[in-house]
C-alpha positions in Angstrom: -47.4 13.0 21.0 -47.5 16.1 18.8 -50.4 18.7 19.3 -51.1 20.8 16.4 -51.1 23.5 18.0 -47.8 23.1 19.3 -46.4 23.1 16.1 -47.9 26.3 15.2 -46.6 28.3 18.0 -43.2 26.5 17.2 -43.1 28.2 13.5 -42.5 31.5 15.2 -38.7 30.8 16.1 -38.1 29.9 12.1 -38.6 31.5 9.2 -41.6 30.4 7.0 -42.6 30.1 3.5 -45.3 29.2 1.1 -46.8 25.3 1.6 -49.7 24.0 -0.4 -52.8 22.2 0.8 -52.9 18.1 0.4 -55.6 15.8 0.2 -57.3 15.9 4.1 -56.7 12.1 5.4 -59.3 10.5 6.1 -57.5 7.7 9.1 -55.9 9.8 12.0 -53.1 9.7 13.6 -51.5 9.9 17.2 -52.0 13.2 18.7 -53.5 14.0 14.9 -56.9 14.4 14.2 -58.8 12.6 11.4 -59.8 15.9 10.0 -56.9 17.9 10.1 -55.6 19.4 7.0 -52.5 17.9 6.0 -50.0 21.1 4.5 -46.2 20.1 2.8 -43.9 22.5 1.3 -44.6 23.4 -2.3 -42.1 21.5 -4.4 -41.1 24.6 -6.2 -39.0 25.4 -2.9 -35.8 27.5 -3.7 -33.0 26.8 -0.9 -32.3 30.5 -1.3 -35.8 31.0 -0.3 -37.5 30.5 3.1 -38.9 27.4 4.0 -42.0 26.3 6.6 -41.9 23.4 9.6 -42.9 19.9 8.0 -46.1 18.6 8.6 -46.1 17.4 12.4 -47.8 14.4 11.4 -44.9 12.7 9.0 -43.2 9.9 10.9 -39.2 9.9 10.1 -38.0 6.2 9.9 -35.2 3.7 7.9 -35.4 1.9 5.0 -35.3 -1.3 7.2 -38.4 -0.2 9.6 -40.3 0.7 6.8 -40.0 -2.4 4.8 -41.0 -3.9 8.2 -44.5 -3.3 8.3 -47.2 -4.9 6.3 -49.4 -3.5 3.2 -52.6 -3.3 4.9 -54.5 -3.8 2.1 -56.0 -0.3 1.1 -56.3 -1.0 -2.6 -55.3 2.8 -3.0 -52.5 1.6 -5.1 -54.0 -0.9 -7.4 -57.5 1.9 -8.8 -57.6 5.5 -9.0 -61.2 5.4 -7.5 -59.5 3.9 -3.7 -57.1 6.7 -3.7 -57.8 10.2 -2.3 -56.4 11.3 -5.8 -59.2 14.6 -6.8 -59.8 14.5 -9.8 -58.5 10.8 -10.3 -56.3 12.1 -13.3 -54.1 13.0 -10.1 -53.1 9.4 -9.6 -52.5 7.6 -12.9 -51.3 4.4 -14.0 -48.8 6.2 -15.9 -48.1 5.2 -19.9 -50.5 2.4 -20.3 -49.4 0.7 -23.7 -51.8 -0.8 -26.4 -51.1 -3.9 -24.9 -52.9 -3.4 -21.6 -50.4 -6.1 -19.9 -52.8 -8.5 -21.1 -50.3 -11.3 -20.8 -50.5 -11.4 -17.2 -54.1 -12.0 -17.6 -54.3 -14.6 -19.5 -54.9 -12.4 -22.7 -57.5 -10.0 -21.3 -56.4 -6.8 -20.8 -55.3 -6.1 -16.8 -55.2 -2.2 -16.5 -58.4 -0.3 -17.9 -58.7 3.1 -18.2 -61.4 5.1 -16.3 -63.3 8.0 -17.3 -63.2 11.1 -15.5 -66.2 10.2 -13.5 -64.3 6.6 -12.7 -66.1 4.4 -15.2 -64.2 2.3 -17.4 -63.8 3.2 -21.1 -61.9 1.7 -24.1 -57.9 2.2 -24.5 -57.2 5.4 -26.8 -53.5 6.3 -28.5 -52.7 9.3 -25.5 -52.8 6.8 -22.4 -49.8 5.4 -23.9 -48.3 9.3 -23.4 -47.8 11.8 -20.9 -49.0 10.9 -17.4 -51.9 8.5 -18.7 -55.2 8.1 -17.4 -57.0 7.3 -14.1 -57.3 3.2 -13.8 -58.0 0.3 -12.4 -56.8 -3.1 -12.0 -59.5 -5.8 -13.0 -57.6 -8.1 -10.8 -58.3 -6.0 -7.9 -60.8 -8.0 -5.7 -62.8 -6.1 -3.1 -63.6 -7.5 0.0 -66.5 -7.4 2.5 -64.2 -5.8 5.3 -63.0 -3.5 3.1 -59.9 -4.8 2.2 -58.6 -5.1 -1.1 -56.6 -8.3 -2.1 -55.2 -9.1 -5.9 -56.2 -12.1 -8.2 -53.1 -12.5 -9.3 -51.0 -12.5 -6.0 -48.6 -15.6 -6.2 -48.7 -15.8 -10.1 -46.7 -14.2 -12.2 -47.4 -9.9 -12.8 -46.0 -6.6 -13.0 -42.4 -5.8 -11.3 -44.6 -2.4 -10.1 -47.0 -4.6 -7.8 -44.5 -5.7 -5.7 -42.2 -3.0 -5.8 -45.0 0.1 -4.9 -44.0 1.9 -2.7 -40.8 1.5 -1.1 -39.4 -2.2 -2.3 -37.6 -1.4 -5.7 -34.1 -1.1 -6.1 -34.7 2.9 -7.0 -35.1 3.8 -3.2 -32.4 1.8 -2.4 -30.2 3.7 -4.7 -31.7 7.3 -3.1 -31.5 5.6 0.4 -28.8 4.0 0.6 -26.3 4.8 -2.2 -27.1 8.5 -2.6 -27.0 8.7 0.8 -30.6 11.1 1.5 -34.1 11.3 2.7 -36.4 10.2 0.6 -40.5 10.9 0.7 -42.6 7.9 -1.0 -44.9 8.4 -3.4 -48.2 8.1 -1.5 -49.5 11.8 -1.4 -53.2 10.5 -2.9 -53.0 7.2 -0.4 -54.0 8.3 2.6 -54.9 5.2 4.4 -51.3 3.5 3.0 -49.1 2.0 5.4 -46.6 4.1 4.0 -48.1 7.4 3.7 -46.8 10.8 5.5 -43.2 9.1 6.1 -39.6 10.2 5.4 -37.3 7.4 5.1 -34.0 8.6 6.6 -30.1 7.4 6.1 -28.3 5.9 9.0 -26.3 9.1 9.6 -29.7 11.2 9.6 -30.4 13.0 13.2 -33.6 12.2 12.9 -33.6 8.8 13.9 -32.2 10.0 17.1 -34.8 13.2 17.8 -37.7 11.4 16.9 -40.2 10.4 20.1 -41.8 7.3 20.3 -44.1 7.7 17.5 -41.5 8.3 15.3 -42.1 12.1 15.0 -40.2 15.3 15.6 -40.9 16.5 19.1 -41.7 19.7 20.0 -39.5 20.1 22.3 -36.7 20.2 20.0 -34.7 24.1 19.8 -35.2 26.2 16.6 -31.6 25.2 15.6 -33.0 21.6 15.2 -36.6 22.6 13.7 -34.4 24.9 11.1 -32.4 21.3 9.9 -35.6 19.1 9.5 -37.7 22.1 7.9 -34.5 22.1 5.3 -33.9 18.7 4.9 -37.7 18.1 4.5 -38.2 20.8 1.8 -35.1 19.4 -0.2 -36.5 15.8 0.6 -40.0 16.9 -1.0 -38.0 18.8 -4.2 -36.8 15.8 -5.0 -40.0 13.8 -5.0 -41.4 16.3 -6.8 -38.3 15.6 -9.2 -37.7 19.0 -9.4 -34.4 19.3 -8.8 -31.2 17.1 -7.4 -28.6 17.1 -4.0 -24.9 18.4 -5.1 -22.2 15.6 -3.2 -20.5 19.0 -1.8 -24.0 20.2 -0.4 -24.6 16.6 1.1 -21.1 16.9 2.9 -21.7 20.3 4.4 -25.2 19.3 5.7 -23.9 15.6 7.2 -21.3 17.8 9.0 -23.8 20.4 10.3 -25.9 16.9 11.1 -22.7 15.4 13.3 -22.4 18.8 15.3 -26.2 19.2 15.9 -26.7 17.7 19.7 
């Protein structure tokens, strides 16, 4: 279990840099409270500049124990207006065509575009550019509990559905054939299943320093908080698609990995 301020008084022994605020989450955490701020690197992180400790509560898991646990049905995925996304601009469907993939329900279009204030509107020539607009799924079916089940599920629909956030063969290729740690995309989901997790390589050291919960222990020397501060702000860069891992850069840091105890 990670206190806070633990983690605090651990950033003395390494250097720090500049992080940038995220969305507060609104389910908590072990040893995490409900209303603490949740901080990340910023993605403009320069490994020539100096970097801060990773959130504490990020768990650090594989590819197979992540694609282990079950959706539980947030609904943060499938409508701007169930994400944490402010203003809901931040989470977007992405380039919604003309089209509205209509033919996967049964002619009517399936993804409508909101209004800044979340209402829906009509489909205009720049949602099919840029990042798009906020949305939602009209097969999205809310229930009483809270839950949030699709229409659609077990009929025929968008590759992206089933694929969000961890199941397409893109994080396999960064997993598994690139070889590195990979951060989903599920900064405005805060009550995903997947949320606030690295997804780590066999060879990672992770996997063997993380406690119970699946998070970096305190207790860990400054050597080891200086590796998973790196590896996390190179981890976020490339989420952030701001840059990319040299082969020669991945060697050096699996052998620094191999000698760390």
């Amino acid at each position: 279990m990670i206190a806070r301020a633990d983690v605090s008084a651990k950033r003395s022994d390494i250097e720090r840099g500049a992080i940038v605020e995220l969305p507060r989450p609104h389910t908590s955490y072990v040893g995490v409270p409900a209303d603490t701020p949740v901080v990340a690197p910023d993605h403009t992180y320069n490994e020539n500049e100096k970097f801060s400790v990773p959130p504490s509560n990020f768990r650090y898991v594989t590819l197979a124990e992540a694609r282990s646990w079950d959706c539980n049905l947030c609904g943060g995925c499938c409508t701007s207006t169930r994400s944490d996304a402010k203003p809901l601009h931040m989470y977007t469907f992405g380039r919604l065509p003309k089209h509205q993939w209509k033919k996967y329900n049964g002619g009517v279009p399936l993804i409508i575009p909101l209004t800044k204030t979340g209402a829906p509107r009509a489909w205009r020539e720049e949602d099919a550019k840029g990042d798009g607009p906020g949305f939602v799924c009209s097969a999205l079916r809310l229930e009483d509990d809270g839950t949030a089940l699709c229409g659609l599920f077990g009929s025929p629909r968008h590759s992206a559905c089933g694929e969000y956030p961890i199941f397409s063969s893109v994080t396999d290729d960064e997993v598994l054939k690139e070889d590195w740690h990979t951060i989903p995309h599920t900064t405005y989901q805060r009550s995903c299943t997947w949320v606030d997790i690295v997804i780590c390589p066999e060879w990672s050291p992770f996997l063997r320093w993380r406690d119970e919960s699946l998070r970096m222990p305190v207790s860990m020397s400054a050597e080891q908080w200086s590796f998973v501060s790196y590896m996390f702000n190179v981890a976020w860069r490339l989420k952030a698609e701001t840059g990319d891992v040299g082969q020669w850069e991945l060697d050096e840091l699996k052998a620094l990995a191999a000698r760390l105890p």
